[in-house]
Structure formats: structure tokens, C-alpha cells
N, C-alpha and C positions, 0 to 999 in steps of 0.2 A: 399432664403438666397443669399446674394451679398457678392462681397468683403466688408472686411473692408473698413474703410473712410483714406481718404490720409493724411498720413505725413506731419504734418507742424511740422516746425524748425528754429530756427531761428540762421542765420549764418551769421559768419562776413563776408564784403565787402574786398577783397583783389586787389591787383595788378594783374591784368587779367581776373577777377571775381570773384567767392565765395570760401569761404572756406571749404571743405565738410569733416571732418577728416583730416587726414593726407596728401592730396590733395588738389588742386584747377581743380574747376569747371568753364570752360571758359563761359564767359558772355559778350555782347557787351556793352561795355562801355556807347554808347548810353542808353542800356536799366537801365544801373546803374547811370547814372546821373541822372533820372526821381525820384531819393531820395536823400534825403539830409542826411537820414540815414547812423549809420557806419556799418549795420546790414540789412540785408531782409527777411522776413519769407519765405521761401521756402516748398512746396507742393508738394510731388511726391507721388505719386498710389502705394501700394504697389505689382501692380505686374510689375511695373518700376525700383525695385529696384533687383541688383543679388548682390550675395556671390561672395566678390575676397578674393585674397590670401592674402592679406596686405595692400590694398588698400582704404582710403575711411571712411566712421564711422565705430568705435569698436561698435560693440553691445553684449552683454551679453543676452544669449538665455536664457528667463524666461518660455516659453513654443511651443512645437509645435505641432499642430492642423494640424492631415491627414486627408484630403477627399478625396482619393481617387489616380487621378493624382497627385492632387495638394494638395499643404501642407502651412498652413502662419506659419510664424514666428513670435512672439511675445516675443519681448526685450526691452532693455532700452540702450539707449546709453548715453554719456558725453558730454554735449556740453558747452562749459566755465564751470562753479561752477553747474550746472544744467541736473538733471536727465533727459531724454525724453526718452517714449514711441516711440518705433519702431515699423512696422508691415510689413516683406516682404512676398510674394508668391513665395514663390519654387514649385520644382519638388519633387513630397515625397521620390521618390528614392534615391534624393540627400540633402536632410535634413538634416540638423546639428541634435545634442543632445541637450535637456535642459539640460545648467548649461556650454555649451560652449560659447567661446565666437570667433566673426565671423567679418570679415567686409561687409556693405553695400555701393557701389555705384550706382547712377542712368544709366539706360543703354538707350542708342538712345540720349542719353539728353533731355528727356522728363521732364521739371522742369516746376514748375508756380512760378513766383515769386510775391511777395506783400510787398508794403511799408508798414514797420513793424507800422507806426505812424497811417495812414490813411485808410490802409487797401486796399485802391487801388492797380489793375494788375498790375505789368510793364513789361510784355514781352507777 
């Protein structure tokens, strides 16, 4: 059994880089000129992703899966008019409840990004 499969998302292009909830996510300008897009799909692993205090995507916990150390999280968050499927990797000891709701940002800035048109990397 492996982790789940990473996170894609697609989020708007802002002043400084992405938008990732309630936040911006810094990006080099460089690598955001490589689209012409106003949008990039973004891919992060769910064990790239932690639990902040207000920071980052809402997600509503639809369930959580212990094994043991490790616990995923399995949610839906709001992105524009559109539902997305979440999935991060906690610590089981510190696991939300299902039927909470939490935020998610990426830690280390481990992100892939892809033009949403084309499908190609750009970073």
C-alpha cells in the first residue's frame, strides 16, 4: 500500500505567485511567465501538505484513515465555484475529527506546477 496520488488543483496566478486559499504562494515570476494561463494546476503529495491554524485551503474533513503513525486525511475543499478532493498525511496523534474543518498549506514549498492548457511542467 503507498500513499495516495498527489493533489492537483487548480489555482489562480496572482501578484507574487499562486493563490492557495486565503494566501499566496511565492513563485518566480520566471516560472509563471512559461503560461499564458490566468490559472496553473498545481500538484503537491499529500505528505507535503500540514494542518495550520488559519492559514492556506479550508478543507472539510470527510474522513480519517489511521495506520498506525500515520493518518491521511481525506476532504474536499472550495476552490472558485468548484468542490476538490483533498488528501493530506498527518501524525495520528494529531488528526483532526471527521466533520471538522481544517486548513491545508504546503510545507518546504515542495509544489509541481503545470500549465493548465498543455499540461507541461513549469517549475
Amino acid at each position: 500500500i503507498g500513499s495516495p496520488a498527489m493533489n492537483l488543483l487548480q489555482l489562480p496566478i496572482v501578484e507574487g505567485g499562486i493563490k492557495w486559499g486565503n494566501t499566496v504562494i511565492k513563485v518566480a515570476a520566471t516560472t509563471l511567465k512559461k503560461t499564458k494561463a490566468k490559472t496553473v494546476t498545481v500538484g503537491v503529495r499529500p505528505e507535503n501538505l500540514v494542518v495550520t491554524p488559519k492559514s492556506g485551503i479550508e478543507v472539510a474533513v470527510d474522513l480519517v484513515e489511521e495506520l498506525g503513525a500515520d493518518g491521511f486525511i481525506y476532504g474536499a475543499s472550495k476552490i472558485g465555484s468548484e468542490s476538490v478532493d483533498v488528501v493530506a498525511r498527518v501524525e495520528s496523534n494529531s488528526a483532526p475529527k471527521s466533520g471538522s474543518k481544517i486548513f491545508l498549506k504546503p510545507s518546504g514549498g515542495i509544489l509541481h506546477l503545470f500549465d493548465v492548457e498543455s499540461g507541461e511542467r513549469l517549475n
